[in-house]
PAVOLO-978351 format. One record per residue: x, z, y of N, C-alpha, C, O in turn. Coordinates in steps of 0.05 Angstrom, whole numbers, padded with zeros to 5 digits, always signed. Each point is the difference from the previous one (the first is absolute). Example, Ala and Ser with C-alpha at 12.3 -4.5 7.8 and 13.67 -1.06 7.14 Angstrom:
BEGIN
+00264+00156-00114-00018+00000+00024+00018+00000+00024+00021+00013+00000-00028-00027+00021+00016+00001+00024-00015+00014+00022+00010+00004+00022
This chain:
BEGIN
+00017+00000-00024-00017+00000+00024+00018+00000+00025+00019+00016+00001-00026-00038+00024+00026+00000+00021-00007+00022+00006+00016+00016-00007-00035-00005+00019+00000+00028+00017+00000+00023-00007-00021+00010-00008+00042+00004+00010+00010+00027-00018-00005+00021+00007+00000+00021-00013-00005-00024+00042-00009+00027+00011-00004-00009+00034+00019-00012+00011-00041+00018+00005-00002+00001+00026+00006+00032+00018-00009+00002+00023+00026+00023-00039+00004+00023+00017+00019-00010+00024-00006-00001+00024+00031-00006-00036+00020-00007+00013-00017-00010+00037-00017-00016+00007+00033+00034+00006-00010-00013+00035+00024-00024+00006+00021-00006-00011-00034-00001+00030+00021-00024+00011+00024+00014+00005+00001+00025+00002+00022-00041+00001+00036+00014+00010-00001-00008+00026+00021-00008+00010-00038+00009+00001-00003+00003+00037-00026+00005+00006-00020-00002-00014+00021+00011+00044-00020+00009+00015-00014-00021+00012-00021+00006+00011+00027-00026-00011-00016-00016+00022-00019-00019-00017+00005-00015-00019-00028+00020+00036-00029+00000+00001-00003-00019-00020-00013+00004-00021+00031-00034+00028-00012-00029-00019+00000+00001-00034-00011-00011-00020+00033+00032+00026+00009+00017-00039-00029+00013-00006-00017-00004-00018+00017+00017+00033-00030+00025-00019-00025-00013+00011-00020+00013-00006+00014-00040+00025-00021-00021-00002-00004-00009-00032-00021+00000-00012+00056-00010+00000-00006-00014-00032-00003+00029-00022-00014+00001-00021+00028+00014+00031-00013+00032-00011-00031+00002-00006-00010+00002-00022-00004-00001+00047-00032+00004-00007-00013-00025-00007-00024+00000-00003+00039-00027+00000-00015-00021-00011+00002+00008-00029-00021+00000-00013+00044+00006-00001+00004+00003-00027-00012+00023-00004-00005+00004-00024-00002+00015+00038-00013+00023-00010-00035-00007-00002-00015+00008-00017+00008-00026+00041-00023-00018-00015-00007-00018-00017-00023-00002-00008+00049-00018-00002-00004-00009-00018-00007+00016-00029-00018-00005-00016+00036+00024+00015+00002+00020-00022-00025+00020-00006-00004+00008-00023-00015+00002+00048-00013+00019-00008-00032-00004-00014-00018-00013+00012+00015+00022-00031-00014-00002-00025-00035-00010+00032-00019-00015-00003+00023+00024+00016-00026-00005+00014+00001-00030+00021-00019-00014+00006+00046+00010+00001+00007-00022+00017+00003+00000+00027+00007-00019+00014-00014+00042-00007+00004+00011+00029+00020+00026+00009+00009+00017-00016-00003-00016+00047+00018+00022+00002-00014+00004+00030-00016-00014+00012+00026+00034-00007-00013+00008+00030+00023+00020+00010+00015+00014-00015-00013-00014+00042+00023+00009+00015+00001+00026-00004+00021+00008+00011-00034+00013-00022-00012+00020-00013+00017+00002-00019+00020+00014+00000-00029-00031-00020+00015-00005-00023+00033+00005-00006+00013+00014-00016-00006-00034+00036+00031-00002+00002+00004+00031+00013+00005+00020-00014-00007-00020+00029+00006+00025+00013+00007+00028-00027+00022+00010-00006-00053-00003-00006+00003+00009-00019+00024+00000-00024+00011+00019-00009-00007-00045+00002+00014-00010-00026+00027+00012+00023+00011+00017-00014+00004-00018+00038+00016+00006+00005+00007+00039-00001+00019+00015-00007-00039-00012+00014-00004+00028+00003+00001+00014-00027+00008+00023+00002-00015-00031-00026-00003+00009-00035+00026-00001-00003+00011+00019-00011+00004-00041+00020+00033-00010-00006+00014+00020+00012+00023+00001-00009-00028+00019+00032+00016+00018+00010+00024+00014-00010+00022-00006+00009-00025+00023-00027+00015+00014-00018+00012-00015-00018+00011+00012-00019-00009-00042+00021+00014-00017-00011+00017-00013+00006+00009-00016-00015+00004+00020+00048+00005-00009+00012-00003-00031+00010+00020-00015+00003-00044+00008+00002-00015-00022+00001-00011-00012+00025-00008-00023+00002+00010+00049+00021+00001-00001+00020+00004-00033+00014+00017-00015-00008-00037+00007+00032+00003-00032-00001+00019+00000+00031-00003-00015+00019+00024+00041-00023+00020-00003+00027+00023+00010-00001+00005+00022-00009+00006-00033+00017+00026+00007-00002+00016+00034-00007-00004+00018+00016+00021-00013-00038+00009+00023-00005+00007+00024+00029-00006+00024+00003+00017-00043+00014+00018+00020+00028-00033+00003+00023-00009+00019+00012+00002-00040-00015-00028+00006+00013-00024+00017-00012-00013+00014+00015+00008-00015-00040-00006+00027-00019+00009+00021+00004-00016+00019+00001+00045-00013+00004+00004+00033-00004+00008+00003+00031+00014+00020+00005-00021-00037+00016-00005+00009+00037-00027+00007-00003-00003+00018+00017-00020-00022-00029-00026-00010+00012-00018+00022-00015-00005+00002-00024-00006+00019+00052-00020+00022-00020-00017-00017-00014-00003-00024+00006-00008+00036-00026-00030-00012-00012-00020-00013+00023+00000-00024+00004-00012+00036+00007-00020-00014+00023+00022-00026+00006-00010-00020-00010+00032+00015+00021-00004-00017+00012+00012-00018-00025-00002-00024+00005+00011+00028-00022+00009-00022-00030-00039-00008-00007-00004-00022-00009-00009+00031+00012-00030+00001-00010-00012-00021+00026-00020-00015-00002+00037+00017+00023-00012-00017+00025+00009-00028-00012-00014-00020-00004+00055+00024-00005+00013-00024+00001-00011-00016-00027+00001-00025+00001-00011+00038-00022-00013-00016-00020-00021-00015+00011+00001-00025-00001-00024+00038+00014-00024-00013+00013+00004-00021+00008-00013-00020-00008+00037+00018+00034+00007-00019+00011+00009-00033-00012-00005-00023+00006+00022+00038-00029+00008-00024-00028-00025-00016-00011-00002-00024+00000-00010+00035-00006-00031-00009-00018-00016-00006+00028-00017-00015-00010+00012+00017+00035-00009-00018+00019+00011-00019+00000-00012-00017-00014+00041+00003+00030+00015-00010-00009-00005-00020-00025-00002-00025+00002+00000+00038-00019+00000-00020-00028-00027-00016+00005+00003-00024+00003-00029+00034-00002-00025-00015+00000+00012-00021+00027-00004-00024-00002+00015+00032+00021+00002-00018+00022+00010-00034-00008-00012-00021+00006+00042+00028-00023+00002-00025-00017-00022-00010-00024-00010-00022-00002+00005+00040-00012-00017-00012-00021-00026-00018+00021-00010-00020-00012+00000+00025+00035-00020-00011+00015+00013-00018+00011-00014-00019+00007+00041+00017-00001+00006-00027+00015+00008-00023-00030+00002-00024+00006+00002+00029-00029+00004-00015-00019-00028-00015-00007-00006-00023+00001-00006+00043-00007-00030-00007+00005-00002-00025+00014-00004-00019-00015+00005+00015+00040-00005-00017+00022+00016-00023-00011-00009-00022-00006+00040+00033+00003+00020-00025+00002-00005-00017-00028+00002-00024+00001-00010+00040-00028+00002-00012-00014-00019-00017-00011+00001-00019-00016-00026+00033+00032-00022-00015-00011-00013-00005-00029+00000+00018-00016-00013-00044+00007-00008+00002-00024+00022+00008-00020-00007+00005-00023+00029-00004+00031+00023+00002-00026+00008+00036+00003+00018+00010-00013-00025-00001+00023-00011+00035-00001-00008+00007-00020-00019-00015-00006+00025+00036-00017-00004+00002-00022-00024+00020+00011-00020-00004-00013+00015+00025+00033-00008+00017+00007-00022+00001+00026+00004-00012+00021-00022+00026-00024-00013+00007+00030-00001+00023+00015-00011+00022-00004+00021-00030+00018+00008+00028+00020-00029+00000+00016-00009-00018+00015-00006+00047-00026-00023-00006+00023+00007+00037+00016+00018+00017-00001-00045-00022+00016+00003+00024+00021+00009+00037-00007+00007+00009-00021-00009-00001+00035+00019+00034-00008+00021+00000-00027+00003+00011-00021+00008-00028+00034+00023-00001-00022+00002+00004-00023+00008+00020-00011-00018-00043-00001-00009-00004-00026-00002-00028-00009-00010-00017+00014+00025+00012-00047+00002-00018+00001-00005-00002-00032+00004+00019-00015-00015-00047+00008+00000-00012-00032+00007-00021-00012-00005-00020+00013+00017+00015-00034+00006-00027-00011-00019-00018-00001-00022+00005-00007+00028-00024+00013-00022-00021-00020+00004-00012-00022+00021-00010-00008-00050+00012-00007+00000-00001-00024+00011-00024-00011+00014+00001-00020-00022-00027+00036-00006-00028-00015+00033-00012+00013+00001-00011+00022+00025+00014-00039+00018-00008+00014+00005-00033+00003-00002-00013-00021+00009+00000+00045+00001-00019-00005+00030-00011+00001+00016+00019+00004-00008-00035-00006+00030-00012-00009+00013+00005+00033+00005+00024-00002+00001-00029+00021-00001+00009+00024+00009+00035+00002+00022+00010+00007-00041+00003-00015+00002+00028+00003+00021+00008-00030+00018+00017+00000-00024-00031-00021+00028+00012-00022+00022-00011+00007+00021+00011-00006-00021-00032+00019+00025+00001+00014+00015+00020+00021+00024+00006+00005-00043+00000+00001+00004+00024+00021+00015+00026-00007+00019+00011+00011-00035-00003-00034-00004+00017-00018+00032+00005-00006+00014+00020+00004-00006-00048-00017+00027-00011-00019+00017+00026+00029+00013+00021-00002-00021-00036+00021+00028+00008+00020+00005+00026+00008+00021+00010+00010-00048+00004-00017-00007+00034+00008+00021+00009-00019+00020+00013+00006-00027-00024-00038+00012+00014-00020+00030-00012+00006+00017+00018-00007-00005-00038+00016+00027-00001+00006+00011+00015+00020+00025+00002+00000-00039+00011+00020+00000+00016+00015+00008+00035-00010+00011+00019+00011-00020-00023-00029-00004+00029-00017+00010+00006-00035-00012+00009-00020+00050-00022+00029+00006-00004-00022+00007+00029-00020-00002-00001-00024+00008+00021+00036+00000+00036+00000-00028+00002-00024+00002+00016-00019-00029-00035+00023-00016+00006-00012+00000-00011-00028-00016+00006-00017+00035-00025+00014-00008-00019-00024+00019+00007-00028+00021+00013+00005-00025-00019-00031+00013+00010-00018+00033-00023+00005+00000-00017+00018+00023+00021-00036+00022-00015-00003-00019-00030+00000-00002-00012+00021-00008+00005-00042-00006-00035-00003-00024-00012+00030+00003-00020+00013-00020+00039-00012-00007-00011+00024+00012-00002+00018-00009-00018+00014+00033+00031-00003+00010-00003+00024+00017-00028-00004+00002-00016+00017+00010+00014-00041+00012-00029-00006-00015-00021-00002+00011-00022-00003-00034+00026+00004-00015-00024-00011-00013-00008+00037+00000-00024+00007-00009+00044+00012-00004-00001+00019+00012-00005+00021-00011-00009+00021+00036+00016-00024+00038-00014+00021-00002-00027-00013+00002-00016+00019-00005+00004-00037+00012-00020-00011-00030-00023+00005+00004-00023-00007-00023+00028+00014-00022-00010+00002-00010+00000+00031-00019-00014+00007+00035+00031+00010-00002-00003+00023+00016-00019+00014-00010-00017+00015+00044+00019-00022+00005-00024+00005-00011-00024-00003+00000-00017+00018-00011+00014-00043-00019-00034-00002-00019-00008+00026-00004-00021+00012-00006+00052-00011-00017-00001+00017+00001-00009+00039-00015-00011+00015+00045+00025-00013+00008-00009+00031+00015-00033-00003-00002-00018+00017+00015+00017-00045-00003-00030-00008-00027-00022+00018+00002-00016+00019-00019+00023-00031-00030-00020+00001+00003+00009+00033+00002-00019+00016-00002+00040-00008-00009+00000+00033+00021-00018+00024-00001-00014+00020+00016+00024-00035+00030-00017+00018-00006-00037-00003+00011-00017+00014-00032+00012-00035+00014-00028-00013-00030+00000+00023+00001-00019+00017-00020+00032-00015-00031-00010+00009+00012+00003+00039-00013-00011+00018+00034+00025-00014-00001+00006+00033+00019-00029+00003-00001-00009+00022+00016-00005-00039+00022-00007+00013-00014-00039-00002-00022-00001-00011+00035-00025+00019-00016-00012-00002+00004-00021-00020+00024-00005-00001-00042-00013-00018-00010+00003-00027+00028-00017-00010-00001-00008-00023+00023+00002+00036+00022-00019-00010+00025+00023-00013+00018-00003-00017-00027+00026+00036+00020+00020-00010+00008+00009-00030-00017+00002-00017+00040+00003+00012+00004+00009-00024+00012+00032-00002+00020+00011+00008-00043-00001-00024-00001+00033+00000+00008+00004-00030-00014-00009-00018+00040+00025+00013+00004+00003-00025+00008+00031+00002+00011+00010+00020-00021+00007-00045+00010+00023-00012+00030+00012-00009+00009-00002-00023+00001+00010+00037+00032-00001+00000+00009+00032-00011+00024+00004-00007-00043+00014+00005-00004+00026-00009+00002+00009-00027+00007-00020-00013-00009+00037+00001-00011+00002-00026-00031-00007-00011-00006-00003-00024-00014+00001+00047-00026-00011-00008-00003-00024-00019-00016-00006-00018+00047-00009+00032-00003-00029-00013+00015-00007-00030-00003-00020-00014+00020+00042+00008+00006-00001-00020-00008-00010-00027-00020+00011-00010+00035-00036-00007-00008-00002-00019-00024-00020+00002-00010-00007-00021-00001-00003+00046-00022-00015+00005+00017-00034+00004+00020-00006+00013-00037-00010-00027+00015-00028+00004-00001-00015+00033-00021-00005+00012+00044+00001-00003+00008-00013+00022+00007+00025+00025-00002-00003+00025+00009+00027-00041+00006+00014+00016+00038+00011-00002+00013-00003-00020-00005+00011+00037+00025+00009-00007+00012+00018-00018-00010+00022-00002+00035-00029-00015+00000+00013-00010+00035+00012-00018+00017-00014+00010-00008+00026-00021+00024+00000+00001+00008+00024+00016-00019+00015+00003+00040-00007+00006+00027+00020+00020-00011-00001+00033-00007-00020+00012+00007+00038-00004-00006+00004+00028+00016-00037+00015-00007-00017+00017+00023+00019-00031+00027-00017+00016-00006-00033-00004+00003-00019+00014-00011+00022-00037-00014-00030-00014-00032-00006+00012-00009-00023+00001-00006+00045+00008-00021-00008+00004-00002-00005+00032-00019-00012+00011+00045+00023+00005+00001-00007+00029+00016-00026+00000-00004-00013+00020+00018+00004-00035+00007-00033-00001-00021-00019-00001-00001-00018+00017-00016+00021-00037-00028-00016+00008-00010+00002+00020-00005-00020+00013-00003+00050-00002-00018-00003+00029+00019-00014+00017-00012-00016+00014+00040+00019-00011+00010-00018+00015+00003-00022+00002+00007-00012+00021-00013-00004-00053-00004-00026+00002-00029-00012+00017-00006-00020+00013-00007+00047-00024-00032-00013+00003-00011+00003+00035-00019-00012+00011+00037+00032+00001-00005+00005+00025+00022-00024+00020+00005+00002+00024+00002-00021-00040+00024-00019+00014+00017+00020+00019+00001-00004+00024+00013+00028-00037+00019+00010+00021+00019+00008-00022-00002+00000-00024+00020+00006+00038+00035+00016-00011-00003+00022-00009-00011+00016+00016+00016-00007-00035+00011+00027-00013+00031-00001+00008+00019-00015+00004-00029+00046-00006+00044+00001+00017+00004+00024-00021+00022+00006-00010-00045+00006+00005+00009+00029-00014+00024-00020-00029+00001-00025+00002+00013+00035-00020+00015+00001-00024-00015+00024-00020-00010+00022+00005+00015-00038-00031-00018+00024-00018+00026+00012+00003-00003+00018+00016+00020-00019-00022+00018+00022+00000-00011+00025+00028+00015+00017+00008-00037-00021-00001-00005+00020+00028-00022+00015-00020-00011+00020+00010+00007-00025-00027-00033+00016-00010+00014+00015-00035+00016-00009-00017-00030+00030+00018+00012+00012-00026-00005-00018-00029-00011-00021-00001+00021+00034-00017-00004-00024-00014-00029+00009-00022-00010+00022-00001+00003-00043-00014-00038+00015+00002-00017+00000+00016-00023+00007-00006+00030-00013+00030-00023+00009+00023-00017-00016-00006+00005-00022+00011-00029+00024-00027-00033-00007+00003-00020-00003+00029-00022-00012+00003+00036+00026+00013-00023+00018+00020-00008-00030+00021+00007-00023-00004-00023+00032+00025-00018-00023+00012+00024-00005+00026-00006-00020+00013+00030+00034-00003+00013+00000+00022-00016+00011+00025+00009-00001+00022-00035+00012-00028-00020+00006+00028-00022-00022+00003-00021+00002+00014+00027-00020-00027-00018-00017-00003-00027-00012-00013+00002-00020-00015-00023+00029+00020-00017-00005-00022-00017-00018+00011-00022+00004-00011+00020-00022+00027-00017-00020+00002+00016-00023+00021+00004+00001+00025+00003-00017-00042+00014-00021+00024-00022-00027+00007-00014-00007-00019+00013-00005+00042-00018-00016+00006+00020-00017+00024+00013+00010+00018-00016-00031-00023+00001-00021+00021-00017-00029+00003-00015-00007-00018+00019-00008+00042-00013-00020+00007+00017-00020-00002+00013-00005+00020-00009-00009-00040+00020-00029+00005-00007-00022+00003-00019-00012-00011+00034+00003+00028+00002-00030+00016+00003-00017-00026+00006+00010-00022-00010-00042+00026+00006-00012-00022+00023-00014-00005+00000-00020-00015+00030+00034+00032+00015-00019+00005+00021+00026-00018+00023-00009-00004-00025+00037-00005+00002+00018-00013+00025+00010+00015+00016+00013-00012-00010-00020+00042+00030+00010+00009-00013+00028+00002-00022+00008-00006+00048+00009+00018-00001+00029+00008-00025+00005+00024-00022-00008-00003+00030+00021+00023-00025+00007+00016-00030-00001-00001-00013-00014+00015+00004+00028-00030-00027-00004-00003-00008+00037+00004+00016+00018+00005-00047-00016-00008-00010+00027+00004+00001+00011-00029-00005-00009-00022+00013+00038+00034+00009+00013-00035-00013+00028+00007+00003+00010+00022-00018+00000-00041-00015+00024-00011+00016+00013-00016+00012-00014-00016-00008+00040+00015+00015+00013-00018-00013+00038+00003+00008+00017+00017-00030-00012-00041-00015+00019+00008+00004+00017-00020+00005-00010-00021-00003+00040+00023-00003+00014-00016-00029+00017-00006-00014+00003+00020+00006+00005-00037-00028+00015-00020+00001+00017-00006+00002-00002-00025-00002+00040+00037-00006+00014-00007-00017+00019-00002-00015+00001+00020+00009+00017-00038-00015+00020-00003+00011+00021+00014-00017+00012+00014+00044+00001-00012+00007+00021+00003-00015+00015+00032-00009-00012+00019+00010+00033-00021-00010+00017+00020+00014-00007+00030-00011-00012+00018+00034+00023-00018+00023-00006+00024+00011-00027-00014+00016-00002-00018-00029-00018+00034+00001-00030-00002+00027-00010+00024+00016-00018-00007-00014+00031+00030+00020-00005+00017+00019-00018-00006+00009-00022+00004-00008+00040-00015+00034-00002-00012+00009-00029-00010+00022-00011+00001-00051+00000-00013+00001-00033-00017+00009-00013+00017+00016-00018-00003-00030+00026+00029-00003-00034+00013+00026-00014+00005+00002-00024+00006+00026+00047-00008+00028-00011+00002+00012-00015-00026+00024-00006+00000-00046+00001-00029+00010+00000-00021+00008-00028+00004+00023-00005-00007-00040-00019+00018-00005-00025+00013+00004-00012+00024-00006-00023+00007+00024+00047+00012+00006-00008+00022+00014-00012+00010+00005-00018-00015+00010+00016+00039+00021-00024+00009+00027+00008-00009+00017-00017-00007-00012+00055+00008+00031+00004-00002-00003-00005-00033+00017-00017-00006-00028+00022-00011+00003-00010-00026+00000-00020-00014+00014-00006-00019-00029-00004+00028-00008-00037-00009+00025-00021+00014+00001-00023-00009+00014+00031+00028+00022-00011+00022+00025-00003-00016+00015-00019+00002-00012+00046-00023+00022+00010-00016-00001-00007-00021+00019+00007-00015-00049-00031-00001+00001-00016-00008-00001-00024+00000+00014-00012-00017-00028-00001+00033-00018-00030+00007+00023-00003+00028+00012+00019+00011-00012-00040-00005+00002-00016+00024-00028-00019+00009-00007-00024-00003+00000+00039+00012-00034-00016+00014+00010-00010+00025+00007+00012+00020-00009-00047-00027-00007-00002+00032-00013-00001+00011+00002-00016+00018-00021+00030-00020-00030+00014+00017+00003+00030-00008+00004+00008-00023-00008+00009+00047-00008+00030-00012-00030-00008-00021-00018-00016+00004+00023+00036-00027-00030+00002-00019-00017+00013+00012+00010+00015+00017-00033-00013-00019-00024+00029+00007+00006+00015-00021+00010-00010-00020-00015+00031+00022-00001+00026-00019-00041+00010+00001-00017+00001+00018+00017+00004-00047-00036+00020+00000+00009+00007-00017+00016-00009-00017-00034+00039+00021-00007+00019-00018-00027+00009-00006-00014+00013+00015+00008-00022-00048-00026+00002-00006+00001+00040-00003+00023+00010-00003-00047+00009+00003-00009+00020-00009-00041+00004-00004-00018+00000+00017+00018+00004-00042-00026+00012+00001-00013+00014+00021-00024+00003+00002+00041+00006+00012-00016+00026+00021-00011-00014+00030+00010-00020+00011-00037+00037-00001-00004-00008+00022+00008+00013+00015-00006+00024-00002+00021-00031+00022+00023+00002+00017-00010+00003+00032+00015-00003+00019-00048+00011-00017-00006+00002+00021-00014+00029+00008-00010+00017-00015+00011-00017+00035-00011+00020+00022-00038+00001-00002-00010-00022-00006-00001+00037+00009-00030-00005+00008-00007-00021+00021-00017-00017-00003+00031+00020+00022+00001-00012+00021+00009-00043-00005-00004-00019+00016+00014+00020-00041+00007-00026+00002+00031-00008-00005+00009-00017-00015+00004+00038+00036+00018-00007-00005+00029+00001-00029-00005+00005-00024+00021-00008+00030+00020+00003-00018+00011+00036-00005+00016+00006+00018-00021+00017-00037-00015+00012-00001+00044+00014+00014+00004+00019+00015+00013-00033-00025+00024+00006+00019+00018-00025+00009+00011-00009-00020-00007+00000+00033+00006-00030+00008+00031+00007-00002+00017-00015-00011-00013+00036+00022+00034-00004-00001+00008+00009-00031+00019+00015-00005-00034-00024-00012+00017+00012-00037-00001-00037-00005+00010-00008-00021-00024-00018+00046+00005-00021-00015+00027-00009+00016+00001+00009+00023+00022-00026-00032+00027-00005+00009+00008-00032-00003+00017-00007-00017-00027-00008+00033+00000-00026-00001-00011-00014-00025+00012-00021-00001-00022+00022-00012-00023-00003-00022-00033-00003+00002-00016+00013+00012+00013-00037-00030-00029-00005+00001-00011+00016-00018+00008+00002-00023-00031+00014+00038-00002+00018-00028-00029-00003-00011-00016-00009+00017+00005+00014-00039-00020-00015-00018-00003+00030-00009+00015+00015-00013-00037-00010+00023-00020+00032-00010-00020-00012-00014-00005-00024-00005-00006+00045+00002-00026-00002-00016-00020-00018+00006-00009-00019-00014+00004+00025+00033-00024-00021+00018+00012-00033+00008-00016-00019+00001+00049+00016+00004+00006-00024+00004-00002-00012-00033-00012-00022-00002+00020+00033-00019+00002-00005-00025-00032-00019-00007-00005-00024+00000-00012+00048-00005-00028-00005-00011-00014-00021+00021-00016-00016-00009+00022+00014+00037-00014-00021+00016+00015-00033-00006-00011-00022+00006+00040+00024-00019+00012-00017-00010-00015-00017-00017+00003-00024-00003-00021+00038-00009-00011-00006-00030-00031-00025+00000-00024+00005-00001+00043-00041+00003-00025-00014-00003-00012-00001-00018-00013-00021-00003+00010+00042-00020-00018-00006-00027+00011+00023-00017+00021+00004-00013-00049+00012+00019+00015+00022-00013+00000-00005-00037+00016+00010-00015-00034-00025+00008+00007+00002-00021+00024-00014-00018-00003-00003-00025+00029-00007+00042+00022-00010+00000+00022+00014-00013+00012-00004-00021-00008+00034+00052+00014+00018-00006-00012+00018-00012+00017+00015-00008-00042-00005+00000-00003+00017-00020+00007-00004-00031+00002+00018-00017+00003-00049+00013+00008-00005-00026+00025+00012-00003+00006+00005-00023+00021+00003+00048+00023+00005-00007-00011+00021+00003+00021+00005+00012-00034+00015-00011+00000+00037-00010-00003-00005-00025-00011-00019-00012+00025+00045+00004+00003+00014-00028-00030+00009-00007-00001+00025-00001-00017-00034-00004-00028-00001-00004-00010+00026-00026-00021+00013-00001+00038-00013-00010-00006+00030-00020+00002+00024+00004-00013+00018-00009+00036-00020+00029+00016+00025+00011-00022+00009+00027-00009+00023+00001+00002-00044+00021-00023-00003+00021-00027+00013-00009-00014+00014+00014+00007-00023-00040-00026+00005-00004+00010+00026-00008-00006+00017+00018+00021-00004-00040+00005+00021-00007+00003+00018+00023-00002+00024-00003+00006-00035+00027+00003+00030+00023-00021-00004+00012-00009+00023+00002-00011-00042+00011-00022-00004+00001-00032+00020-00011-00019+00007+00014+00021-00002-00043-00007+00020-00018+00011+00020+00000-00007+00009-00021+00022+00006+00030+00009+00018-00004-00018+00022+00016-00019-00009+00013+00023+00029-00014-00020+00023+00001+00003+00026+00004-00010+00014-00018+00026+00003+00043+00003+00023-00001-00024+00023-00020-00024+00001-00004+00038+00007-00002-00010+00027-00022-00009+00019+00022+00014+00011+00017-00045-00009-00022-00014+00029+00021+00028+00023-00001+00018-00001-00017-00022+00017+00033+00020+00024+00002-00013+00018+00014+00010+00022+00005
C-alpha cells in the first residue's frame, strides 16, 4: 500500500506544506471531510508527541495562550490557501472548500483532478511506503516530460535524460559520460568535459533530467536548449543549480546560454497569488503545481504515465477511526 502513514507533519512551517497536509488529511478521512476545527484538534492530540505544527525554539519561547493563538493562526492561514486553490484550480480541484472552514472531497474523480492528486502524493513523499515513493519520482518525471513537450513548440525535441527514462527504447543510455556525448551530438554542440573527469561507473543523470531543444534544419550549433530538472524533494532550492550555467559551462560549450527549469509537485503560491517566496527562485523557469497540471492538453495522455496501481491504492486508502 503507497501510503504508510499520514502522522508525520510537514518538515516546515509554511502554510503551502500544511495546505497539502489538510488536503491529504481529506483525502484519507473515512468521512471525506476536514474542518479547521479538525486540524486544529489533530494538532493539539499530537502535543505530547512532539507534533507541534511550530517550530522547536518558538515552542519553548511561547506561553500556551499564545502557542494556542500561533496554532489558530496556522489553520486560518491554511483554509486561506486551500480557498485560493479552490479558485485557481478549478474543475481539476479534487476538493470543495465551502464556508466556515470546511472542506470535502469529491467523490466522482475525474482524470484532471487524479492528476492533481498524483502531485499532492509527490508532494508528500514522508507519507508513502519505499515502492511508492519509487514508483511516484520516477513517474513524475514522465510527467514534467509531457508538460515541457505540451509548453514548448510542437517541433521541439523533449527527451528523458534522468533515471525516469531508463531502460525505455530511444532513450539514453550507458555511463553518465556516454550518455552526455549523445546529448551533445543531439543538441549540435561541443562537449569539452573528458570521461576521465567523471568517476568510473557513474550511472547518474549529471543534474539533468529532462533535456529539450528546438532544432533548426540545417543541425549547426546555436539553437534554443532546455535543460530541466524534476523534483520531489522538500528543500528544492538547492536543484535549480543542478542544470545551471556554472555547471553545464564545465561541461558543454553552448553557443547560446541554455534556459534552466525546475519541475516540483508543490504549489508554490501565496493566497494572494503570488509566488508564495520569489527570492528561493534563482534564474530558473520554475514549473509548480499549477504551471504543471495547466500544461496538461489531454489529461487522459499523462495519466497513462502514472503508476495506476500504486494511485489507486492511495486513492482508497483510509485512515483508521482513532
Amino acid at each position: 500500500m503507497p501510503i504508510q502513514s499520514i502522522e508525520g507533519f510537514p518538515p516546515s512551517g509554511d502554510s503551502h506544506h500544511w495546505a497539502d497536509y489538510a488536503e491529504l488529511l481529506c483525502l484519507v478521512n473515512i468521512d471525506g471531510t476536514l474542518s479547521e476545527a479538525d486540524l486544529i484538534s489533530r494538532w493539539q492530540k499530537r502535543k505530547g508527541m512532539g507534533g507541534e505544527p511550530i517550530a522547536e525554539d518558538d515552542d519553548e519561547a511561547l506561553e500556551p495562550p499564545a502557542r494556542s493563538d500561533r496554532i489558530s493562526a496556522l489553520a486560518a492561514d491554511v483554509y486561506r490557501q486551500l480557498e485560493y486553490r479552490a479558485g485557481l484550480f478549478g474543475p481539476a480541484y479534487p476538493f470543495r472548500v465551502r464556508e466556515m472552514e470546511y472542506m470535502d472531497r469529491v467523490d466522482d474523480i475525474s482524470s484532471l483532478q487524479k492528476i492533481y492528486l498524483f502531485l499532492l502524493l509527490a508532494s508528500s513523499l514522508r507519507c508513502l511506503d519505499r515502492r511508492g515513493r519509487t514508483a511516484v519520482t520516477v513517474s513524475f518525471e514522465r510527467l514534467c516530460q509531457c508538460a515541457i513537450a505540451a509548453w514548448l513548440p510542437s517541433r521541439a525535441r523533449v527527451r528523458l535524460f534522468g533515471t525516469g527514462g531508463k531502460g525505455e527504447a530511444g532513450e539514453y543510455e550507458g555511463t553518465l559520460y556516454q550518455r552526455l556525448v549523445k546529448l551533445a551530438g543531439d543538441l549540435s554542440e561541443e562537449l569539452i568535459a573528458k570521461e576521465s573527469d567523471f568517476r568510473a561507473g557513474d550511472y547518474g543523470d549529471g543534474g539533468i533530467d529532462i533535456a529539450a531543444w528546438v532544432p533548426f534544419m540545417d543541425w549547426l550549433p546555436s539553437q534554443l536548449i532546455l535543460l530541466a530538472q524534476a523534483t520531489c524533494e522538500n528543500d528544492w532550492t538547492h536543484k535549480q543549480h543542478e542544470a545551471g550555467q556554472a555547471k553545464i559551462s564545465s561541461r558543454f560549450r553552448f553557443v547560446a546560454p541554455h534556459t534552466t527549469a525546475l519541475c516540483i509537485p508543490y504549489c508554490f503560491r501565496s493566497p494572494s497569488g503570488e509566488w508564495f517566496k520569489q527570492n528561493d527562485i534563482h534564474q530558473t523557469v520554475l514549473l509548480d503545481r499549477f504551471r504543471i497540471l495547466s500544461l496538461m492538453p489531454d489529461a487522459e495522455l499523462p495519466l497513462s504515465l502514472l503508476p495506476a496501481a500504486e494511485l489507486d491504492s492511495a486513492l482508497e486508502y483510509r485512515e483508521a477511526p482513532v
